[in-house]
C-alpha positions as CSV (number, residue, x, y, z in Angstrom):
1,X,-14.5,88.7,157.1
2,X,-16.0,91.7,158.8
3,X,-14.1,94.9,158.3
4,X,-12.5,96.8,161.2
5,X,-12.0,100.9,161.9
6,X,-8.9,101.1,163.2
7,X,-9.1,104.9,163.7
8,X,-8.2,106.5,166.4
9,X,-11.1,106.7,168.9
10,X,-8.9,108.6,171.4
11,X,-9.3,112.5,172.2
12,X,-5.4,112.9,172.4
13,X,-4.6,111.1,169.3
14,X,-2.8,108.1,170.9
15,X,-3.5,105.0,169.6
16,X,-2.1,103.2,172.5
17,X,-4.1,105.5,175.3
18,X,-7.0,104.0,173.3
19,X,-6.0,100.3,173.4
20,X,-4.4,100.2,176.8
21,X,-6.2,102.1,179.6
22,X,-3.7,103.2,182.7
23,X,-5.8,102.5,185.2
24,X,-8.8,100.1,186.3
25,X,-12.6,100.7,188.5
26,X,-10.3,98.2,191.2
27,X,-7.3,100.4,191.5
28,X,-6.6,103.6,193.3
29,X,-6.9,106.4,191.7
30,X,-3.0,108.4,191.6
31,X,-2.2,110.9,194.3
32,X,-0.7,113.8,194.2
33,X,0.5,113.4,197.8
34,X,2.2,109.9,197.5
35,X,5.8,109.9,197.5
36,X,7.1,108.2,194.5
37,X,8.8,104.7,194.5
38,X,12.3,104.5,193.5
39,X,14.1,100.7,192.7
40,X,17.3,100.2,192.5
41,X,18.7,97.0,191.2
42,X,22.9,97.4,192.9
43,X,23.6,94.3,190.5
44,X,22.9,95.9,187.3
45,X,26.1,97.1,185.3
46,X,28.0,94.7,187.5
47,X,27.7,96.1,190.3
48,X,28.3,99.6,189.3
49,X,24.5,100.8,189.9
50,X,25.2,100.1,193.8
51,X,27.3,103.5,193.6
52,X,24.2,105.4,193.4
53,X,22.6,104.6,196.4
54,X,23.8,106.8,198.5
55,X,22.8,109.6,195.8
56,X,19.7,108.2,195.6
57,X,19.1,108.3,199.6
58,X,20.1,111.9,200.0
59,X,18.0,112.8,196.8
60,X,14.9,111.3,198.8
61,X,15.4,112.1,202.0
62,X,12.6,114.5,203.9
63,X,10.2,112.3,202.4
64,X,10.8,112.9,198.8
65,X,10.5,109.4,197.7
66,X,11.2,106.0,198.8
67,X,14.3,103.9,197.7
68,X,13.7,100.1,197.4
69,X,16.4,97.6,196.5
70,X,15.6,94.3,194.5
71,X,17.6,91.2,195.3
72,X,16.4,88.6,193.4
73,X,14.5,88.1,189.9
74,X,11.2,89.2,189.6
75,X,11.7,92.0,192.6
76,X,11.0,94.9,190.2
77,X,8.3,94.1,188.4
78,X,6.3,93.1,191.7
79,X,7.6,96.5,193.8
80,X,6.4,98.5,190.9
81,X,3.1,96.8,190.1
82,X,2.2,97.0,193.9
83,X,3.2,100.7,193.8
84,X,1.6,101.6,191.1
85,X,-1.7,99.7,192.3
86,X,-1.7,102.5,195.3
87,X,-1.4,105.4,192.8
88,X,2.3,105.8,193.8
89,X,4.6,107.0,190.6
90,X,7.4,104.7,190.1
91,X,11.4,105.1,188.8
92,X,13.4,102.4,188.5
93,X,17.5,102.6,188.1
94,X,20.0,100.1,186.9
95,X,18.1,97.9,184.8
96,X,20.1,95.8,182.7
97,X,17.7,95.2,179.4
């Protein structure tokens, strides 16, 4: 069995920066100038999470960020991958896992 060097080939030390690049030659780069994407999920903590939408709309207000609101399973992952595609950060509130 050949023998492998698991050392660390990363400047920064991280093992996992080494094994899992961010970002891809088909992807946009991030911007500094793209407002980030905030999801809310209103059904998370039964219900409860939905209280901090209008929190979360007056937090992003002027342009500060976007709020997006997932409705059925799945909604999350695919608002954030598409975000974060476009360089976008991404926060996501109310998960339940």
């Amino acid at each position: 069995m050949p023998e492998h060097d698991f050392a660390d080939p990363s400047p920064s030390g991280s093992t996992l920066a080494a094994i899992a690049p961010i970002a891809t030659a088909a992807q946009t780069p991030p911007s500094t100038a793209a407002a980030p994407l905030v999801i809310l999920n209103p059904a998370a903590n039964r219900g409860h999470a939905a209280r901090l939408r209008n929190q979360l709309e007056q937090a992003l207000r002027d342009g500060r960020g976007e709020l997006a609101l997932t409705g059925a399973t799945g909604d999350c992952a695919r608002m954030a991958r598409e975000a974060a595609l476009t360089g976008r950060g991404v926060v996501v509130v109310g998960g339940d896992g």
